[in-house]
C-alpha positions in Angstrom: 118.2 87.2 102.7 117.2 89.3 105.1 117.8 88.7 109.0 115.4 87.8 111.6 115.7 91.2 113.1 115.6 93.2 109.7 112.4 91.3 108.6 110.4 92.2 112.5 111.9 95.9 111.8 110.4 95.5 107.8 107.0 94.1 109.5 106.9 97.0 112.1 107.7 99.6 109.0 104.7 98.1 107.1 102.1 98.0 109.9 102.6 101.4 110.7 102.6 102.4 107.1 99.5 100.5 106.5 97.7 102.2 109.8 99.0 105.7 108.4 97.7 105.3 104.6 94.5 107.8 104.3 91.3 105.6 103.3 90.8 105.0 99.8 87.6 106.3 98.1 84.9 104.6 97.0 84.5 102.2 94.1 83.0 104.7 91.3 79.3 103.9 90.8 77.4 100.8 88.8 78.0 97.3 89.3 80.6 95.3 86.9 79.9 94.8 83.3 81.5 94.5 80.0 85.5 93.4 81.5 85.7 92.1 84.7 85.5 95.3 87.2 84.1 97.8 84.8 81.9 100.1 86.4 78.3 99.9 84.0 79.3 103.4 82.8 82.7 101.5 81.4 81.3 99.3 79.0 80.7 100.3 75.4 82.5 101.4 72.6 84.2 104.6 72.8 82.6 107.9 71.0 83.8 108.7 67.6 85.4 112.3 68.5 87.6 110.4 70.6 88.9 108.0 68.2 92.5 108.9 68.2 92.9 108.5 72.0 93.8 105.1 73.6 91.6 103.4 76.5 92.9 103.9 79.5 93.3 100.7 81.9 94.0 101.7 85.6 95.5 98.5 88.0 95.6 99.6 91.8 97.9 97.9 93.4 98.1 95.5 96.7 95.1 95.5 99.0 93.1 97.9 97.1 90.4 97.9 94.8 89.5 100.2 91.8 88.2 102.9 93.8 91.8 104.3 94.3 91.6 105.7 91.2 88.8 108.3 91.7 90.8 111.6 91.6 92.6 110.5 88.4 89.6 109.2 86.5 87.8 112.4 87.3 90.9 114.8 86.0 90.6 112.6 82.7 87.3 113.2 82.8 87.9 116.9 83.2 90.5 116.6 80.4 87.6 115.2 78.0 87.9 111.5 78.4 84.7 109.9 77.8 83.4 106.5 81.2 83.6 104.7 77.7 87.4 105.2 77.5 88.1 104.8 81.2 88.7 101.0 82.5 89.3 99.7 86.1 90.9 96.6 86.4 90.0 94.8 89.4 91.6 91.4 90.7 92.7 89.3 93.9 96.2 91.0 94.9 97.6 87.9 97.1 97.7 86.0 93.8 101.1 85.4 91.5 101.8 88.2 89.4 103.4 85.6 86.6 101.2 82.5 86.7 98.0 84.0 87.4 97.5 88.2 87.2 99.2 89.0 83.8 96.6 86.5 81.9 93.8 87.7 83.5 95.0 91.4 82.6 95.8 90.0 79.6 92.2 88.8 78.8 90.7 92.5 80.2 92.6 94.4 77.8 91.2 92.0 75.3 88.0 93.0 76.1 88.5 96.1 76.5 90.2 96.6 73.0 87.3 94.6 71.7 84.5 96.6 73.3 86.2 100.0 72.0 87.6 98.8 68.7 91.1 100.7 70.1 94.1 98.8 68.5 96.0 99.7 71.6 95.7 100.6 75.4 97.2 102.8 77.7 98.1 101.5 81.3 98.0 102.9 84.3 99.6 100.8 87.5 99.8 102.0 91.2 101.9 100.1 93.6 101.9 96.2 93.1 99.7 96.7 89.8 103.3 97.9 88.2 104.4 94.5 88.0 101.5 92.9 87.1 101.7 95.3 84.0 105.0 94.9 83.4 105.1 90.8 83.0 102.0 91.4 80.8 103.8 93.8 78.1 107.1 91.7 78.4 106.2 88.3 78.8 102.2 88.0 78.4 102.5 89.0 74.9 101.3 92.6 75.9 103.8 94.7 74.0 101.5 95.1 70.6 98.4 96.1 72.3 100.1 98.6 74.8 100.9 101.9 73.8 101.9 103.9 77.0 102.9 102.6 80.4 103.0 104.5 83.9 104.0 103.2 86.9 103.0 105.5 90.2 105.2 103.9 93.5 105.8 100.6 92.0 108.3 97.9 93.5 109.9 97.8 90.1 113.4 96.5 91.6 111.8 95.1 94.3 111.1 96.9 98.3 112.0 95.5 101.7 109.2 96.2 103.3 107.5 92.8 101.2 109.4 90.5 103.4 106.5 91.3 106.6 104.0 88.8 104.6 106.5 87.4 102.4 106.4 83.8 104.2 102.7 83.4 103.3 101.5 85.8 100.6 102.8 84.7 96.7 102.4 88.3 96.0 104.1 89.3 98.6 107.1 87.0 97.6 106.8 88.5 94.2 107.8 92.4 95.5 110.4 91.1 97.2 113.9 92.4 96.2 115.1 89.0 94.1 112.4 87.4 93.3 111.8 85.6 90.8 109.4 88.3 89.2 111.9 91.1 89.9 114.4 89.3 88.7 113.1 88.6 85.5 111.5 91.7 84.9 114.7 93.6 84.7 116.8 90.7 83.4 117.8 92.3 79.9 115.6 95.3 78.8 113.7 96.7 81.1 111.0 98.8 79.2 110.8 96.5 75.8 109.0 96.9 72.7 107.8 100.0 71.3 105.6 100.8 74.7 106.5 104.2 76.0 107.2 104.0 79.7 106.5 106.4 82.2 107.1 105.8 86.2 106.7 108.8 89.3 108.4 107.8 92.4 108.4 109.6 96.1 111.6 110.2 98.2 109.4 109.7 101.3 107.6 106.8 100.1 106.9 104.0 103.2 105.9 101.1 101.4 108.8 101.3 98.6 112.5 100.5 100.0 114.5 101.5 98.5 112.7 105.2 97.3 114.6 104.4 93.7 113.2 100.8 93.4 110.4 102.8 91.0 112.4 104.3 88.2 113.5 102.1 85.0 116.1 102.4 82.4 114.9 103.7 79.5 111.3 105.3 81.4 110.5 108.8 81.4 111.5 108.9 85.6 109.6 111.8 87.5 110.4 112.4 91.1 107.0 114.1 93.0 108.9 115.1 96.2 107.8 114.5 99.7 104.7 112.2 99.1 103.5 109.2 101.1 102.9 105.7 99.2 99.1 106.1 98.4 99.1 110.2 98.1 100.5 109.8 94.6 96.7 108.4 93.4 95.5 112.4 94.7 98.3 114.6 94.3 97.4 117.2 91.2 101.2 117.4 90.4 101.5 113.8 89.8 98.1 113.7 87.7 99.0 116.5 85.6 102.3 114.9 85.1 100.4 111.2 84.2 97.9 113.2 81.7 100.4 115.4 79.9 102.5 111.6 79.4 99.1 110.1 78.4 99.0 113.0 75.9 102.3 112.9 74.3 
């Protein structure tokens, strides 16, 4: 348990954080249809040259919205990834990873798998969305219809910084380092099943504390240098490090 003083220091390290984080793009275009979220270029089965490939499911993380995904979506794009394959799961972020968030993904990738015909999905989590993910493939019955798994900045064991908004945000309480969702999640295995897991951390990262809460036993671990919290969602390293593990 952190102290009084340590949690107004954790507070002060997130507001300035939070004042420094570059403004997220824009939603792509078309309003939600097919899963909840999708943009209208999202829904639809995927095209028959691109059968072998898996639908990929992006989940942005706390405060954000599916528009952080806009430099990624457009290198997959550039890569030859069809709107058809590409899925942006959007949701309320102050909500409970385990009794509320994981079925709701759960239910997305559903429709998304149902939509494509795709036996299984690739995910994609920034921030907060990496736990959200992660209860869905190890406890939301998630682990069949997930092939690949990549966490960019995620709280995986859990970052200080959570205890600012702790006292009355559940999903706050969830990132912090002990909680019942941490906890849990890396009780026993930490990347189960036959998922492959993937997670890119930053040694300068201002929201995670500790910088190593990201990496997971038994996770292809990539360090991107020098990178602030949300910079990982533009940075070309990081993408063509995310594709290549989407392609393997």
């Amino acid at each position: 348990m952190l102290t009084v003083r340590q949690r107004l220091l954790a507070l002060l390290t997130l507001c300035l954080a939070l004042l420094a984080a570059p403004a997220l793009p824009a939603q792509a275009s078309g309003a939600p249809a097919g899963p909840a979220g999708a943009s209208s270029g999202e829904a639809g089965a995927s095209s028959g040259a691109a059968g072998a490939r898996n639908p990929v499911v992006f989940v942005h993380g706390y405060n954000a919205d599916p528009g952080v995904w806009g430099s990624l979506r457009e290198d997959l794009r550039a890569d030859g990834y069809a709107d058809s394959e590409l899925f942006s799961f959007g949701y309320d972020t102050h909500q409970s990873v385990n009794e509320v968030l994981s079925g709701r993904l759960a239910a997305y990738v559903a429709e998304v798998r149902r939509q494509t015909g795709a036996a299984r999905v690739d995910l994609v989590a920034h921030s907060f969305g990496s736990l959200v993910t992660r209860w869905y493939v190890k406890f939301g019955g998630g682990g069949p219809s997930v092939d690949r798994w990549v966490s960019l900045a995620g709280p995986n064991r859990g970052t200080s910084t959570a205890w600012a908004c702790a006292l009355w945000d559940q999903a706050c309480r969830d990132m912090t380092p002990g909680s019942y969702v941490v906890k849990n999640l890396n009780s026993g295995d930490e990347t189960p099943g036959a998922v492959r897991y993937a997670t890119f951390w930053s040694n300068c990262d201002e929201v995670i504390n500790p910088d190593d809460s990201v990496p997971l036993t038994g996770a292809t671990n990539t360090p991107v240098g020098c990178l602030k919290h949300n910079d990982l969602l533009g940075d070309d390293p990081t993408s063509a490090g995310v594709r290549a593990f989407l392609r393997s």
